[in-house]
C-alpha positions in Angstrom: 89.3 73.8 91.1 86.7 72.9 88.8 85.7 74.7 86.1 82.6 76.4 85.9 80.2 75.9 83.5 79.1 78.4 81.8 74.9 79.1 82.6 72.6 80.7 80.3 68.9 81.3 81.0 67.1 79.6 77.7 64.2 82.6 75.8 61.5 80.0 77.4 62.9 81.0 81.0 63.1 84.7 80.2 59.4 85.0 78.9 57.9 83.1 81.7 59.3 85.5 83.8 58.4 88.4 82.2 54.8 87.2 82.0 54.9 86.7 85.9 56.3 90.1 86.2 54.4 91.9 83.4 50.9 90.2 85.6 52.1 90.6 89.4 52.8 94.1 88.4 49.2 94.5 87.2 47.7 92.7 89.7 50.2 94.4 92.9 52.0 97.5 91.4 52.5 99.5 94.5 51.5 96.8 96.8 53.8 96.9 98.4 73.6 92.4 92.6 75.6 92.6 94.9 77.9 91.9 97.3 81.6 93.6 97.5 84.3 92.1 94.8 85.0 89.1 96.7 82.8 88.5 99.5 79.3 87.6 100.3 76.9 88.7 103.5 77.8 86.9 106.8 76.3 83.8 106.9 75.2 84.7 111.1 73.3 87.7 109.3 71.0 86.3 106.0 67.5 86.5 106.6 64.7 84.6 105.4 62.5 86.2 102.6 59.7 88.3 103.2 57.2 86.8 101.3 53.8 88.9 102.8 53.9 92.4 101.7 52.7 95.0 104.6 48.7 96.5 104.7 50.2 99.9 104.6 51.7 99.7 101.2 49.2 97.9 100.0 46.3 100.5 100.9 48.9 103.6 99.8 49.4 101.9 96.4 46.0 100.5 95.4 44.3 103.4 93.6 46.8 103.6 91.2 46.8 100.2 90.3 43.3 100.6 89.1 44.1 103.6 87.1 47.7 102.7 85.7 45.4 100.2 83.3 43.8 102.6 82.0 45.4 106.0 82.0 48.3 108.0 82.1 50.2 108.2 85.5 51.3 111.4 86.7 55.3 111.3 87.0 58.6 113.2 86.7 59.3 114.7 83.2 61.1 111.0 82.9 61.4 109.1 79.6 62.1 105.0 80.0 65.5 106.0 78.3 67.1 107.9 80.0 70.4 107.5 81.0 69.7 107.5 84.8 66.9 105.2 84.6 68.6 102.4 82.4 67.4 98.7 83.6 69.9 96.0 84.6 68.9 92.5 85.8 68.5 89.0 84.8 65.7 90.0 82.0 67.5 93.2 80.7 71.2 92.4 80.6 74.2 93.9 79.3 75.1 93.0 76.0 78.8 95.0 76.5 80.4 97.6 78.5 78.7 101.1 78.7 80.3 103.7 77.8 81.3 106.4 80.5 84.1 108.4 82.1 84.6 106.8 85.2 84.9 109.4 88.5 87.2 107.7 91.7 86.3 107.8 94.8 87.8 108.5 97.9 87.5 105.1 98.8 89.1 103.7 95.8 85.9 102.5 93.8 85.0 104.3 90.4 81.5 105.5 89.3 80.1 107.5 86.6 81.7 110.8 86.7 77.8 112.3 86.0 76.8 110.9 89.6 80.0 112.1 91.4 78.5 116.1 92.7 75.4 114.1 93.8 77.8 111.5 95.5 79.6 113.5 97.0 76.9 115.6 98.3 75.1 112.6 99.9 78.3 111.5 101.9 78.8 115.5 103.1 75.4 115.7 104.3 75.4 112.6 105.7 78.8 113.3 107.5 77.3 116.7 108.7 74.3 114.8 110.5 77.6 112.9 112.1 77.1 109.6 109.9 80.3 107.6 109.4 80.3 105.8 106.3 82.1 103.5 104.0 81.6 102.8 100.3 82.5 99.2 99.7 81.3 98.9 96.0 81.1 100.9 92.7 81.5 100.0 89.5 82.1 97.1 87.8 83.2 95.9 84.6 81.4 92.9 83.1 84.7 90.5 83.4 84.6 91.5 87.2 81.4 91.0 87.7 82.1 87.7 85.9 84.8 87.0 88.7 83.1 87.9 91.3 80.4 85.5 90.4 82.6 82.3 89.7 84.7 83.2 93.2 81.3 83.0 95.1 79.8 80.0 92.9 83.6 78.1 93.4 83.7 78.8 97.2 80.3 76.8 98.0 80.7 73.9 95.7 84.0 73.7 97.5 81.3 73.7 100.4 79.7 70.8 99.5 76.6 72.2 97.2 75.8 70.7 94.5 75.8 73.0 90.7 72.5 73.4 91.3 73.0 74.3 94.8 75.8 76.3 94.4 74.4 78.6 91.7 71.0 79.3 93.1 73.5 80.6 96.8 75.4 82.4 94.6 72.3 84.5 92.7 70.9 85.6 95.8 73.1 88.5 95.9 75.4 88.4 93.2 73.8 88.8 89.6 74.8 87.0 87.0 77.7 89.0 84.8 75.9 91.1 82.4 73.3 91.7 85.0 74.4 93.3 87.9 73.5 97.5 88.3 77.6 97.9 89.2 78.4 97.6 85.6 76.3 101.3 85.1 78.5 103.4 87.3 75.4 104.3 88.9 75.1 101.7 91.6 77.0 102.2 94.9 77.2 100.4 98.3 77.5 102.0 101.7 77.8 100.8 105.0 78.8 101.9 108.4 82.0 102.4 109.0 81.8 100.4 112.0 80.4 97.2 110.2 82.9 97.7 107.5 85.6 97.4 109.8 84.4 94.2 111.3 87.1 91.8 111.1 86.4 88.6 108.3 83.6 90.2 106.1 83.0 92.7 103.6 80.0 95.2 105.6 77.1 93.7 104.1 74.8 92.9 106.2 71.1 92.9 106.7 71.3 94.6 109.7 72.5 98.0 108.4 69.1 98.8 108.4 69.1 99.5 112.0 72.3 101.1 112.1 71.9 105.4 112.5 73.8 105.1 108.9 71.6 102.7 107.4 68.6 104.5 108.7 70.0 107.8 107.7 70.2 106.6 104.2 67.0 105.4 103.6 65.4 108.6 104.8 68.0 111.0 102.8 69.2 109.5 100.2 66.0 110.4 97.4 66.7 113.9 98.1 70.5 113.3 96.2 69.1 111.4 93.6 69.4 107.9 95.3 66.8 105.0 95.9 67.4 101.7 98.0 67.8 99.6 95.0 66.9 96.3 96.2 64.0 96.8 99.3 62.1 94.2 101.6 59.2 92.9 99.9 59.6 93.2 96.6 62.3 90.1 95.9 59.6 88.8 93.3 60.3 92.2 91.3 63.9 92.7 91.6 65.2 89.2 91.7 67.6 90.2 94.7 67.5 89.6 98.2 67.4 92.6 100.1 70.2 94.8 100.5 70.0 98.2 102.6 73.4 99.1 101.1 73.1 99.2 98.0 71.7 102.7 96.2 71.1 103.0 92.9 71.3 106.8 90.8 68.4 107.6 89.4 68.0 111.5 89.8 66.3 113.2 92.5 62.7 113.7 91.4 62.3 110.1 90.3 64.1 109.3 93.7 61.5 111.3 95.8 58.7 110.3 93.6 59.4 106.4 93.7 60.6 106.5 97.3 56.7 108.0 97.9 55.1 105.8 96.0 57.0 102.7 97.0 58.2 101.6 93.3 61.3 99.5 92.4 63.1 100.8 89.1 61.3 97.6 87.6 57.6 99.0 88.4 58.8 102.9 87.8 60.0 102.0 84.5 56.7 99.5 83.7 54.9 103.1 84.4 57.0 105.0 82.4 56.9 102.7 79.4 53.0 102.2 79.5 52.3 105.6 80.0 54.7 106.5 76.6 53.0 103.8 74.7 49.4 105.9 75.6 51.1 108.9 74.3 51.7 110.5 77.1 55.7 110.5 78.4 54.9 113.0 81.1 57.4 115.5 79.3 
């Protein structure tokens, strides 16, 4: 098998990307990794990107673009470092492991043992409303991640892809090692049961959406604390396709507030951190 070269994004790349985001999130603020550890969404389900972003958001969202340039935004009592609300992906990765005691689940995936009475909540009340669910992914360490990357990255040069090919396949749903939101203990993916089960893949597909559990967790998951991580429509912000099972800790009032306002963690935290260097940190 051949090895693997080992990819790095050069300071150039990062800061033309953080210029892109820093400006589409001026310009469309509100306008509107991860797969399992060894397997990637059905080929039969991937999607093409959404690139338009729907009217609705757009009119819902535009007053406060206007006034985040120029004054505080009301928000949670929420400080840009807080544990809950720390930032992994391609631009703010991982430097080494974070530091936590690790709670296991009953499926046999670990998380942060902080996020385990919300957790567990979630999957009661979702059980109650007759849900059947699955949790396919929790944490992962930075080696893992590393893994999980190289297996994917292997299996479609072994395809026929070229490097280049192979690694741009492999990034739209797997982040790169020190960048994926699994190695914070606060990310976790559920699917149905039912899709879980299916024989030769690993749950993740698309299409949970319009399952009752995906649907269910969309609606219910803010009020435990939870947002869908990675929605439609906002790929340019995240960096990651979209991925209805993957949820992402980040307490409940900044769930119900960014679920409302229709903010990734990238644009809630480009709030937070604008409205702390007016003065004003909302706490």
């Amino acid at each position: 098998m051949e090895t693997k070269k080992k990819y790095s994004h050069t300071p150039e790349r990062y800061a033309q990307r953080r210029r892109f985001l820093a400006g589409f999130l001026l310009a469309m603020l509100f306008f509107t990794g991860c797969t399992t550890d060894d397997d990637e969404p059905s080929n039969s389900q991937q999607y093409s990107k959404i690139s338009a972003h729907s009217e609705e958001s757009q009119d819902s969202s535009s007053a406060i673009v206007a006034e985040s340039e120029s004054k505080v935004i009301v928000t949670p009592a929420a400080s840009s470092a807080d544990w809950n609300l720390v930032l992994v992906n391609r631009e703010n990765q991982l430097a080494e492991e974070i530091v936590m005691e690790l709670y296991l689940t009953e499926s046999g995936y670990q998380i942060d043992s902080r996020i385990q009475e919300p957790y567990l909540q979630l999957m009661e009340a979702g059980k109650a409303a007759g849900m059947d669910f699955t949790m396919i992914s929790g944490y992962r360490s930075i080696e893992q991640q590393q893994t999980n990357y190289d297996v994917n990255y292997q299996n479609y040069l072994a395809s026929g892809l070229s490097e280049e090919e192979a690694r741009t396949k492999t990034e739209e749903y797997i982040a790169l090692p020190n960048a994926s939101e699994h190695i914070t203990g606060l990310a976790v993916d559920i699917t149905s049961t039912a899709l879980a089960n299916l024989e030769g893949n690993s749950g993740l597909f698309p299409d949970l959406e319009n399952y009752p559990e995906g649907l269910w967790l969309k609606e219910n998951a803010p009020k435990f604390g939870f947002v869908l991580r990675y929605p439609k429509e906002k790929e340019a912000i995240t960096g990651i396709n979209f991925e209805p099972w993957h949820f992402r800790y980040v307490g409940i009032e900044n769930a119900m507030y960014m679920t409302e306002k229709n903010l990734t963690l990238e644009e809630y935290i480009a709030i937070l951190k604008q409205n702390e260097a007016l003065g004003n940190n909302n706490q």
